[in-house]
VEXRORO-543746 format. One record per atom (N, C-alpha, C, O): residue number from 1; residue in three letters; atom name; x, z, y. Coordinates in Angstrom, 2 decimals. Atoms other than C-alpha are relative to their C-alpha. Layout:
<recs>
<NUM Ala CA <X Z Y>>
...
</recs>
This chain:
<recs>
<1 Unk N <0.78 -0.23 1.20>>
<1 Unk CA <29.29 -6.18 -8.14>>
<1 Unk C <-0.53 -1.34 -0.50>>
<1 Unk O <-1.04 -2.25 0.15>>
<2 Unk N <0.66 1.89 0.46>>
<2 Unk CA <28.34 -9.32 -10.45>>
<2 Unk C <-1.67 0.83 -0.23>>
<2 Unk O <-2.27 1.90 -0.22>>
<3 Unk N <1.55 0.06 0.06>>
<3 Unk CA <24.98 -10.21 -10.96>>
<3 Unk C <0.23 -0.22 -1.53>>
<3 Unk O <1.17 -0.73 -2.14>>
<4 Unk N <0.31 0.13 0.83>>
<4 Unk CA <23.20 -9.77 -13.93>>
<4 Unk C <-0.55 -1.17 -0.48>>
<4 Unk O <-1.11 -2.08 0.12>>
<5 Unk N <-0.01 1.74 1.00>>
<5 Unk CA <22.99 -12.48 -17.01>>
<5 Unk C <-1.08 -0.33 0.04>>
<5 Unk O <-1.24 -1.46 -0.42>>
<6 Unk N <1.08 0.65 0.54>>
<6 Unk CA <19.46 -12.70 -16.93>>
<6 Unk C <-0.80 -0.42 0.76>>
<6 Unk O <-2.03 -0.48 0.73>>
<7 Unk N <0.27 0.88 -1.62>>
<7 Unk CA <19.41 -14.41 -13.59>>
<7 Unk C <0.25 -1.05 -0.54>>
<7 Unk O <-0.66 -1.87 -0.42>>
<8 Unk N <-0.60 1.40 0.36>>
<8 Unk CA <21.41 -17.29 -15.24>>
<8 Unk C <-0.50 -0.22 -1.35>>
<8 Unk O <-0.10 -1.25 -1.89>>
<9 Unk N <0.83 0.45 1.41>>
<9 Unk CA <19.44 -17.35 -18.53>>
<9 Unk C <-0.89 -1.28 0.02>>
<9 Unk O <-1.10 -1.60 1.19>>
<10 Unk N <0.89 0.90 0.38>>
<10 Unk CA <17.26 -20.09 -19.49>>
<10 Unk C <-1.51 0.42 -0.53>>
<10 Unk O <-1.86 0.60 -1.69>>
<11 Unk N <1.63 -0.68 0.19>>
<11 Unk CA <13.59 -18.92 -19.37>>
<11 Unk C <-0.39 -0.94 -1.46>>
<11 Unk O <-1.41 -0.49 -1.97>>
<12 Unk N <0.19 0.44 1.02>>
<12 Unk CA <13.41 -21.09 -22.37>>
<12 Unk C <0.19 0.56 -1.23>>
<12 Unk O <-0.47 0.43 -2.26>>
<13 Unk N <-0.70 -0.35 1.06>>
<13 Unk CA <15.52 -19.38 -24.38>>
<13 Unk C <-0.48 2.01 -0.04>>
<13 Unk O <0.11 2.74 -0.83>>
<14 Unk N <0.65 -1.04 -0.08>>
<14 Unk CA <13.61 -15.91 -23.64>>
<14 Unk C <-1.47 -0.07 -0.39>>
<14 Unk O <-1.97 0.77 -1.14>>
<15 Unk N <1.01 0.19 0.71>>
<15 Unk CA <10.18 -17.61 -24.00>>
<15 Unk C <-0.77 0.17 -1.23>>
<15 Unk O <-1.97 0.46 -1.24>>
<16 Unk N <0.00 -0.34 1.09>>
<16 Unk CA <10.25 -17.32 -27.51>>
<16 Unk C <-0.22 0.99 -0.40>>
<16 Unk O <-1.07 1.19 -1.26>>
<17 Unk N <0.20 -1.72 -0.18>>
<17 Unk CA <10.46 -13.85 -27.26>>
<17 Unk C <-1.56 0.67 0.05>>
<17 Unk O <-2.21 1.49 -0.61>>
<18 Unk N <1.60 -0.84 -0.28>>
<18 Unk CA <7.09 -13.42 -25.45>>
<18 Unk C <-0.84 -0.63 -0.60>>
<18 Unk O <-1.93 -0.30 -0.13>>
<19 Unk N <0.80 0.68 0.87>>
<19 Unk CA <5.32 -15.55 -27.81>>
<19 Unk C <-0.42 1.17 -0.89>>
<19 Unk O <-1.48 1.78 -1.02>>
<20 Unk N <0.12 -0.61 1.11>>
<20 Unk CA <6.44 -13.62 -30.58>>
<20 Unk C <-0.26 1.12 -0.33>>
<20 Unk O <-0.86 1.36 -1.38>>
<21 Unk N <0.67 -0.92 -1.04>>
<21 Unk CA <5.97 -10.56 -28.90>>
<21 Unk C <-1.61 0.46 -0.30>>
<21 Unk O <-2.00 1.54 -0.76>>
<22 Unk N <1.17 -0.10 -0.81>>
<22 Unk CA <2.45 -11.09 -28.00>>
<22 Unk C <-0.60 -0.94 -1.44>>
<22 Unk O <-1.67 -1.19 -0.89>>
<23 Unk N <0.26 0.31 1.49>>
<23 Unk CA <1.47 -13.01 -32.25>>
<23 Unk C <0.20 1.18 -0.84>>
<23 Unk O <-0.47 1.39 -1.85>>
<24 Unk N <-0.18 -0.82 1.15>>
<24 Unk CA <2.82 -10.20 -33.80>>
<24 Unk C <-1.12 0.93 0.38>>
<24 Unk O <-1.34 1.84 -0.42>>
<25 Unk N <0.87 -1.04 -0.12>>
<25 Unk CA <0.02 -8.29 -32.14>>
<25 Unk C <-1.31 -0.79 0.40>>
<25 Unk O <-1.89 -0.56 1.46>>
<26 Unk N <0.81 0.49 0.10>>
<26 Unk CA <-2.51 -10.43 -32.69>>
<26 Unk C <-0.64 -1.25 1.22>>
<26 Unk O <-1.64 -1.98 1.16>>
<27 Unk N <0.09 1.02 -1.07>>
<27 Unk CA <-2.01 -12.52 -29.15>>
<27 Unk C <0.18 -1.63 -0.09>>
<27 Unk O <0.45 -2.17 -1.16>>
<28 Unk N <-0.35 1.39 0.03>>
<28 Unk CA <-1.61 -16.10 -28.32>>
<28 Unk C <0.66 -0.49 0.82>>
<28 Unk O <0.77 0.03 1.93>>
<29 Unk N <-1.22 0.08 -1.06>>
<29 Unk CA <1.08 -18.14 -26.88>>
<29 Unk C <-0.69 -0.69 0.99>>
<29 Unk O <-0.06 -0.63 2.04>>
<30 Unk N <1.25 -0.09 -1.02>>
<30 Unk CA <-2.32 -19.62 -24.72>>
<30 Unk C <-0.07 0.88 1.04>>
<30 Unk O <-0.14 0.57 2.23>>
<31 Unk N <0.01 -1.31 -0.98>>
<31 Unk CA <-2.38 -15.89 -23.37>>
<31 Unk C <1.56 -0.24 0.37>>
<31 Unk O <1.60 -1.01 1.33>>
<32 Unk N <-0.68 -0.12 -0.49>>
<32 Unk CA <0.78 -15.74 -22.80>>
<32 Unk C <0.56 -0.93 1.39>>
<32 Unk O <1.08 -0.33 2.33>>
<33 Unk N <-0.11 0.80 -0.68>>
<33 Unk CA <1.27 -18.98 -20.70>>
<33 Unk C <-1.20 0.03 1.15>>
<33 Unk O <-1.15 -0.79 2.06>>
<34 Unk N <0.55 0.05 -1.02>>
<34 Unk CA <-1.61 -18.00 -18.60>>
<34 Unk C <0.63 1.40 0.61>>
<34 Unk O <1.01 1.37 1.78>>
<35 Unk N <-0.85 -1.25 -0.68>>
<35 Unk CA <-0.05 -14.48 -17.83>>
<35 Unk C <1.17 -0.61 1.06>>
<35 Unk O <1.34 -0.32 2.24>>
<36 Unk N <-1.07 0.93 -0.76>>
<36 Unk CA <2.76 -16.75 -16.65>>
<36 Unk C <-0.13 -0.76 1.11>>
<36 Unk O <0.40 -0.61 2.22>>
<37 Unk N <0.98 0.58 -0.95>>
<37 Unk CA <0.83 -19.01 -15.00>>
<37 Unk C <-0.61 0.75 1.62>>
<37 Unk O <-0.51 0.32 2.77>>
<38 Unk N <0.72 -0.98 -0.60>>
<38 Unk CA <-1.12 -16.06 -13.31>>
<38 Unk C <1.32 0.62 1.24>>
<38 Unk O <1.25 0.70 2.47>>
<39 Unk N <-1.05 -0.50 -0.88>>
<39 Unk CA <2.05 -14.68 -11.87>>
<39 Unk C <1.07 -0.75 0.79>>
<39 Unk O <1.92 -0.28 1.55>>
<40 Unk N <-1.16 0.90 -0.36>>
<40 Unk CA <4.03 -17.70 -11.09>>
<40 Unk C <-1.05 -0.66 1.39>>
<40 Unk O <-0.66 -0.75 2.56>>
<41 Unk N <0.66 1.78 -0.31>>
<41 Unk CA <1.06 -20.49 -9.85>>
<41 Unk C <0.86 -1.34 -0.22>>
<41 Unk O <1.16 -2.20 0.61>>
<42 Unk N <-0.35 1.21 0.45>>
<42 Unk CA <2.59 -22.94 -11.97>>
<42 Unk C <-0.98 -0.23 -0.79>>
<42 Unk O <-1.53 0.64 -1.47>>
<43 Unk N <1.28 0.50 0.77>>
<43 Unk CA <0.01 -24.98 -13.51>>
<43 Unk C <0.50 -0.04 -1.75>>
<43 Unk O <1.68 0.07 -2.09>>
<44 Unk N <-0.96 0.00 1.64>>
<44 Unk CA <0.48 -25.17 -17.76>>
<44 Unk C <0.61 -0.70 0.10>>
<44 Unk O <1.68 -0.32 -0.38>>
<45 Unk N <-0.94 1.13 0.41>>
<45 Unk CA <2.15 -28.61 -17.46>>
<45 Unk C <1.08 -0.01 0.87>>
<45 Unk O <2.13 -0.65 0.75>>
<46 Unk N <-1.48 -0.46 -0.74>>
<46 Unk CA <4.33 -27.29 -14.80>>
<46 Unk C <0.79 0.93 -0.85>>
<46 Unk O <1.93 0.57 -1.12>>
<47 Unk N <-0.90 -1.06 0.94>>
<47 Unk CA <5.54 -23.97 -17.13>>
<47 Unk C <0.39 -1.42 -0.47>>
<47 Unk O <1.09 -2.16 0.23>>
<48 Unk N <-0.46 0.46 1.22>>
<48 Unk CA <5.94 -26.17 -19.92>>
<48 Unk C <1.07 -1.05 0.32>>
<48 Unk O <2.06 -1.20 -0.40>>
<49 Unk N <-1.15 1.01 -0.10>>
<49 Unk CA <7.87 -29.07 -18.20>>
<49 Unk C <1.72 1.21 0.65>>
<49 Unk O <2.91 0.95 0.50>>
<50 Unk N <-1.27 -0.78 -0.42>>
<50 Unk CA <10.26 -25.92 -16.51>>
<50 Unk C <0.85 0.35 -1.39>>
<50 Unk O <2.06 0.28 -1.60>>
<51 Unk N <-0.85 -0.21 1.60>>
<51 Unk CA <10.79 -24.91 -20.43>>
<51 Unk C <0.79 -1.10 -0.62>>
<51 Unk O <1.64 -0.95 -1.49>>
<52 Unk N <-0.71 0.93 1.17>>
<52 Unk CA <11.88 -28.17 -21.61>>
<52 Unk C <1.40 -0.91 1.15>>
<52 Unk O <2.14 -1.84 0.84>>
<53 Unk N <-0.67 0.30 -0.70>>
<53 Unk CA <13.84 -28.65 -18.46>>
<53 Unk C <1.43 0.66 -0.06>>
<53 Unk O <2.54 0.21 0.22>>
<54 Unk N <-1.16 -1.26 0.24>>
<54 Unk CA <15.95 -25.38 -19.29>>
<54 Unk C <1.03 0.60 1.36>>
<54 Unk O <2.19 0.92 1.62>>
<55 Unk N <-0.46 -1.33 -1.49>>
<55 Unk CA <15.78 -23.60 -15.69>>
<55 Unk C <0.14 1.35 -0.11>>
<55 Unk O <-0.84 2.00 -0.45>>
<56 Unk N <-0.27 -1.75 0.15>>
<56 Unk CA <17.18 -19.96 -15.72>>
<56 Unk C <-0.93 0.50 1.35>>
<56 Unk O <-1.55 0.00 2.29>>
<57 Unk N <1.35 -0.82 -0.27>>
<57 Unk CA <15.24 -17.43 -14.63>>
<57 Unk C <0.16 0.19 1.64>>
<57 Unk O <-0.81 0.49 2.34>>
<58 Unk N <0.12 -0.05 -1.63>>
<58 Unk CA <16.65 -17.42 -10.81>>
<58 Unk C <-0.77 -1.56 0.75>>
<58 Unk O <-1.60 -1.64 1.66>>
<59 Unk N <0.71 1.50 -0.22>>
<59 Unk CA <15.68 -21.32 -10.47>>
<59 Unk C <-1.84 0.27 0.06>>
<59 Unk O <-2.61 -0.05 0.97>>
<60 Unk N <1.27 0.15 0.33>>
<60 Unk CA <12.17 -20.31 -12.43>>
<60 Unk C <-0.50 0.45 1.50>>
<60 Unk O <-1.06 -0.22 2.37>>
<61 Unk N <1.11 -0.62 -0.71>>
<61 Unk CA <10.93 -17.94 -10.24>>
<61 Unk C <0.13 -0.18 1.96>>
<61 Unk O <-0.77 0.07 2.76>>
<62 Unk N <-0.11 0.82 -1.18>>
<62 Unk CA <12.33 -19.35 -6.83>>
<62 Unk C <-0.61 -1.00 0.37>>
<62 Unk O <-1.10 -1.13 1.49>>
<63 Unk N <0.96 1.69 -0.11>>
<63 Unk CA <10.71 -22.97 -7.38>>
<63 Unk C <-1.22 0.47 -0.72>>
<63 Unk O <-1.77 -0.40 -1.40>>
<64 Unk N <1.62 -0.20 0.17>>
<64 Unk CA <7.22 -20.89 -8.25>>
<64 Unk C <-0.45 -0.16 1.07>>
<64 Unk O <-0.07 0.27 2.16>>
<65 Unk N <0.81 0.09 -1.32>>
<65 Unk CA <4.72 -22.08 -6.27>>
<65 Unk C <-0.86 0.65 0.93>>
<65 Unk O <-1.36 0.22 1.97>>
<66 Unk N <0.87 -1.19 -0.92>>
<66 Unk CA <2.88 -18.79 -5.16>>
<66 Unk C <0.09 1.10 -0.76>>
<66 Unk O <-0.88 1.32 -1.49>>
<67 Unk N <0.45 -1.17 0.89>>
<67 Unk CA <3.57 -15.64 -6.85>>
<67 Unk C <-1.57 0.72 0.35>>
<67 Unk O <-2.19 0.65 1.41>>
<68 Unk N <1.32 -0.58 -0.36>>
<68 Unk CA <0.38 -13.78 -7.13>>
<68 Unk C <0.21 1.26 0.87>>
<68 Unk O <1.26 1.90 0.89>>
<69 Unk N <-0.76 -0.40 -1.27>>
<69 Unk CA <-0.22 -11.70 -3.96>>
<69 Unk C <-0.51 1.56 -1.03>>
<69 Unk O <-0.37 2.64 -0.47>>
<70 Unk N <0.25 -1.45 0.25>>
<70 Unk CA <-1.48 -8.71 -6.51>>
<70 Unk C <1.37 0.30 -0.55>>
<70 Unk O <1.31 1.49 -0.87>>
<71 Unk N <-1.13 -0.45 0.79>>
<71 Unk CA <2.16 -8.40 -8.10>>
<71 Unk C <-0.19 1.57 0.48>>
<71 Unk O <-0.79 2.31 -0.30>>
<72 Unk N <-0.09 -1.19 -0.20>>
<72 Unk CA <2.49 -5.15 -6.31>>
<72 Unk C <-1.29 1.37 -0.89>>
<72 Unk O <-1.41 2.59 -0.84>>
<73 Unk N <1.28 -0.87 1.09>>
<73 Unk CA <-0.64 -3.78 -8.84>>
<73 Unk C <1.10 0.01 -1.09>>
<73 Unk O <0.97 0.98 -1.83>>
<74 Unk N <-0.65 -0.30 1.32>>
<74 Unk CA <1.93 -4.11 -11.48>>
<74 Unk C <1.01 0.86 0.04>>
<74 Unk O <2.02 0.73 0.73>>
<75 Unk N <-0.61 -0.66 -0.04>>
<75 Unk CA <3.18 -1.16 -12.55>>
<75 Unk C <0.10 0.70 -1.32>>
<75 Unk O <-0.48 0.21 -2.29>>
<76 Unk N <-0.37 -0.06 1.11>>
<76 Unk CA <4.46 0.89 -15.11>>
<76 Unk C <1.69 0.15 0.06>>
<76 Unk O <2.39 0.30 1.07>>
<77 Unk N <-0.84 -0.51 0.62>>
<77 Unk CA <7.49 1.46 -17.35>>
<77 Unk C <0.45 -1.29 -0.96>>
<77 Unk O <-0.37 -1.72 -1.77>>
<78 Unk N <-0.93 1.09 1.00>>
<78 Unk CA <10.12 -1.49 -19.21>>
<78 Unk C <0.67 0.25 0.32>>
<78 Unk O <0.99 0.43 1.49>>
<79 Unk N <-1.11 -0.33 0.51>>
<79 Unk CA <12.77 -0.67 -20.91>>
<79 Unk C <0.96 1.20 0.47>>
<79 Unk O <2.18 1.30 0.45>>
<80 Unk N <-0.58 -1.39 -0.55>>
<80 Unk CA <12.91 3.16 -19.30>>
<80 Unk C <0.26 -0.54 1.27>>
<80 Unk O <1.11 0.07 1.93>>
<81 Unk N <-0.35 -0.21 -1.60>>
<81 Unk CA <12.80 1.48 -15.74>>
<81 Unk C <-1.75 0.12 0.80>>
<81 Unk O <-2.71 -0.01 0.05>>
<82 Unk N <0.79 -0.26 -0.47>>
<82 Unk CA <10.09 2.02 -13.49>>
<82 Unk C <-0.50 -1.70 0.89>>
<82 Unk O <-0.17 -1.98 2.04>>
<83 Unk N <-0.04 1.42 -1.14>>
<83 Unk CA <8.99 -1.79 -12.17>>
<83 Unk C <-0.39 0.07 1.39>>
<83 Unk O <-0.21 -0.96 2.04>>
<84 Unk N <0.55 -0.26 -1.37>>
<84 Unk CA <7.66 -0.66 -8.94>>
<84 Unk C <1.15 0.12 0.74>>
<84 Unk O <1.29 -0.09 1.95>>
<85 Unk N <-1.14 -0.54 -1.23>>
<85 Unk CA <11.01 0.47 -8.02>>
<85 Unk C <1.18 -0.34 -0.06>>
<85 Unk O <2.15 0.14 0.51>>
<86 Unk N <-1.07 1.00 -0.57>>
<86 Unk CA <13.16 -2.07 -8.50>>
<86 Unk C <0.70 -0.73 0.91>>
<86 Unk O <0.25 -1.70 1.52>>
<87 Unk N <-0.90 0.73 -1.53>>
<87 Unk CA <15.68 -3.16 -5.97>>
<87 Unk C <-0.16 -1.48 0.56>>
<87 Unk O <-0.50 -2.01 1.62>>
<88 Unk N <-0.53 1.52 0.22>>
<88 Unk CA <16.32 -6.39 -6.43>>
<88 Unk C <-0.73 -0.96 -0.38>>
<88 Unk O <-0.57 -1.37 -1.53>>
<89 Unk N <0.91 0.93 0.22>>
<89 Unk CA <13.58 -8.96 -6.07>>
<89 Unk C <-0.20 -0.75 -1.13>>
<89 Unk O <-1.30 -0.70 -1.68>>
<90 Unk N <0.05 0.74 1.08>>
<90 Unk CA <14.27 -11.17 -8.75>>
<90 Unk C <0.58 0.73 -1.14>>
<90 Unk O <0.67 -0.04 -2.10>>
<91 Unk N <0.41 -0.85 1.28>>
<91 Unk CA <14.82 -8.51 -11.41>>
<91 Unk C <-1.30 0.22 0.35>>
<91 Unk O <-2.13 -0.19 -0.47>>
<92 Unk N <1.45 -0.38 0.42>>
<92 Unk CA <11.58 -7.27 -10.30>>
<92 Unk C <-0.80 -1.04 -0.58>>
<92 Unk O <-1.59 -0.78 -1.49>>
<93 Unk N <0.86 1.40 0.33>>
<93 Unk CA <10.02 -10.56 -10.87>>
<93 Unk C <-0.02 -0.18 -1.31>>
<93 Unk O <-0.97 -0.62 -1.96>>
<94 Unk N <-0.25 0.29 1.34>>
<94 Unk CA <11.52 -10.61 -14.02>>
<94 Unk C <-0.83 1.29 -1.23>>
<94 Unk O <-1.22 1.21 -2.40>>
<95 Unk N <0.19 -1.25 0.77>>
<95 Unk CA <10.54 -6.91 -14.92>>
<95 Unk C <-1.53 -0.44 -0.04>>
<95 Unk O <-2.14 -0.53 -1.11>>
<96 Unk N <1.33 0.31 -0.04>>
<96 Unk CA <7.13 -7.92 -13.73>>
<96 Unk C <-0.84 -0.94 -1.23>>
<96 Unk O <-2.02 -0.82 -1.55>>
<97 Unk N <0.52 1.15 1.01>>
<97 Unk CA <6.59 -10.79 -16.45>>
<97 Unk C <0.33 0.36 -1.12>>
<97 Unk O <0.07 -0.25 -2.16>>
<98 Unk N <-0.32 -0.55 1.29>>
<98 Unk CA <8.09 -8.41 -18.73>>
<98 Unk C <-1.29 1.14 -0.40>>
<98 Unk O <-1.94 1.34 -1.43>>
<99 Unk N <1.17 -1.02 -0.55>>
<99 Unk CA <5.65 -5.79 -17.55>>
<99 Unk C <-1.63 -0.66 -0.59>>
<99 Unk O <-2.53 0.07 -1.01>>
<100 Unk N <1.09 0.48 0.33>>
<100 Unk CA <2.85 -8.31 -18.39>>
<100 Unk C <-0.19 -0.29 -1.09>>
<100 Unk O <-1.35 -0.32 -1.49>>
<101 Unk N <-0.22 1.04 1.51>>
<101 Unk CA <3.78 -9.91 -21.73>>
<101 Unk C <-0.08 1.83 -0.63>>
<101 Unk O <-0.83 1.78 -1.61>>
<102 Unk N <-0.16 -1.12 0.40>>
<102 Unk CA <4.21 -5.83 -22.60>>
<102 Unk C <-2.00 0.48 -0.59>>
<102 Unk O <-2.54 0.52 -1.70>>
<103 Unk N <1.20 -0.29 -0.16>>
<103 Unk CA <0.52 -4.80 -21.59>>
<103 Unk C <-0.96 -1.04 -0.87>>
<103 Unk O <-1.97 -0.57 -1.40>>
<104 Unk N <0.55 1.05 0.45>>
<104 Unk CA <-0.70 -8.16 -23.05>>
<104 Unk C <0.39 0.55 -2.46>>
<104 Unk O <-0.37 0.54 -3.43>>
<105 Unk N <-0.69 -0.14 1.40>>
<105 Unk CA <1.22 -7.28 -26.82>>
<105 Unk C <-0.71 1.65 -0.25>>
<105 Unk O <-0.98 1.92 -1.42>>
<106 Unk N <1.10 -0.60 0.11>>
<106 Unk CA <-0.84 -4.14 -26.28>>
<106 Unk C <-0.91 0.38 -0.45>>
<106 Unk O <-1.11 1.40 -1.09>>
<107 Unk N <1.56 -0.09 0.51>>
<107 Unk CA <-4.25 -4.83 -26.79>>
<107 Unk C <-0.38 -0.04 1.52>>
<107 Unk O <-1.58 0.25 1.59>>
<108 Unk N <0.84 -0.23 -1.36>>
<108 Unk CA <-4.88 -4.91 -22.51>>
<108 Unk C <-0.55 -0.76 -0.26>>
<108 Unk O <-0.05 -1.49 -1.11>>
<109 Unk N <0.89 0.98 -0.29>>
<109 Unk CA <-7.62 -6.99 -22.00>>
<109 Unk C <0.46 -0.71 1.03>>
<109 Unk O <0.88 0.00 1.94>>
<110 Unk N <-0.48 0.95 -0.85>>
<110 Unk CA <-6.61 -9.87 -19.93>>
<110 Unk C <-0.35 -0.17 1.26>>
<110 Unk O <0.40 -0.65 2.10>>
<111 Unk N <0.23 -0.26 -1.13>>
<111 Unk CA <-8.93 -9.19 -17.21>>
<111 Unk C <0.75 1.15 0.56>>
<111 Unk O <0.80 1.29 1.78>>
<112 Unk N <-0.69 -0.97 -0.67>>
<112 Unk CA <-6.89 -6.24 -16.79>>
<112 Unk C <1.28 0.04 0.38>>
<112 Unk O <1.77 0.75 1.27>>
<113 Unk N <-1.56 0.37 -0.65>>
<113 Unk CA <-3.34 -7.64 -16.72>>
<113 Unk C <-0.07 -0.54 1.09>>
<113 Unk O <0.55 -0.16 2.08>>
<114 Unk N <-0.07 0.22 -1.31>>
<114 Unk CA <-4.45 -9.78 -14.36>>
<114 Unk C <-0.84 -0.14 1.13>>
<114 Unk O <-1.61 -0.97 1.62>>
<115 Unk N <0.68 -0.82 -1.16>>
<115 Unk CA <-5.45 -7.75 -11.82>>
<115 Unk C <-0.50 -0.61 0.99>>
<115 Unk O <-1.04 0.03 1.90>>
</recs>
């Protein structure tokens, strides 16, 4: 079975996304980079140098320096899957930051994304 494309993506080229995402509903790409932050422990000038470096999303979240140990609080529903019950570590990881940028585009309050 191949692996899915959005292992070998460029978190750069998805970024954009959760910006725009998370502006069109009155968010900031501030919030968003600490959501990131929050779940990765990459400091901002670490994200930002991984974005302009153009690491895909198996690189990103491998060379994070501490996922947060609440990930397992994140839960919920993207894109009709259930993130809790994802197989496959690094989709979850991925569902997870999708999971956040979601709740965040919202209206959650930020103390509440991150849990």
């Amino acid at each position: 079975m191949s692996e899915h494309r959005i292992f070998t993506t460029r978190v750069a080229s998805v970024y954009p996304h959760y910006v725009t995402k998370a502006e069109k509903k009155g968010r900031t790409r501030e919030e968003v980079d600490t959501i990131i932050c929050w779940l990765t422990g990459y400091s901002a000038d670490a994200l930002q140098e991984r974005l302009q470096n153009g690491c895909d999303f198996r690189t990103f979240f491998a060379e994070a320096p501490a996922m947060h140990p609440n990930t397992a609080l994140i839960t919920g529903v993207v894109c009709g899957v259930r993130v809790e019950n994802v197989e496959d570590p690094l989709m979850q990881q991925i569902r997870w930051l999708d999971k956040l940028v979601d709740e965040l585009a919202k209206g959650k309050a930020m103390a509440k994304i991150l849990r």
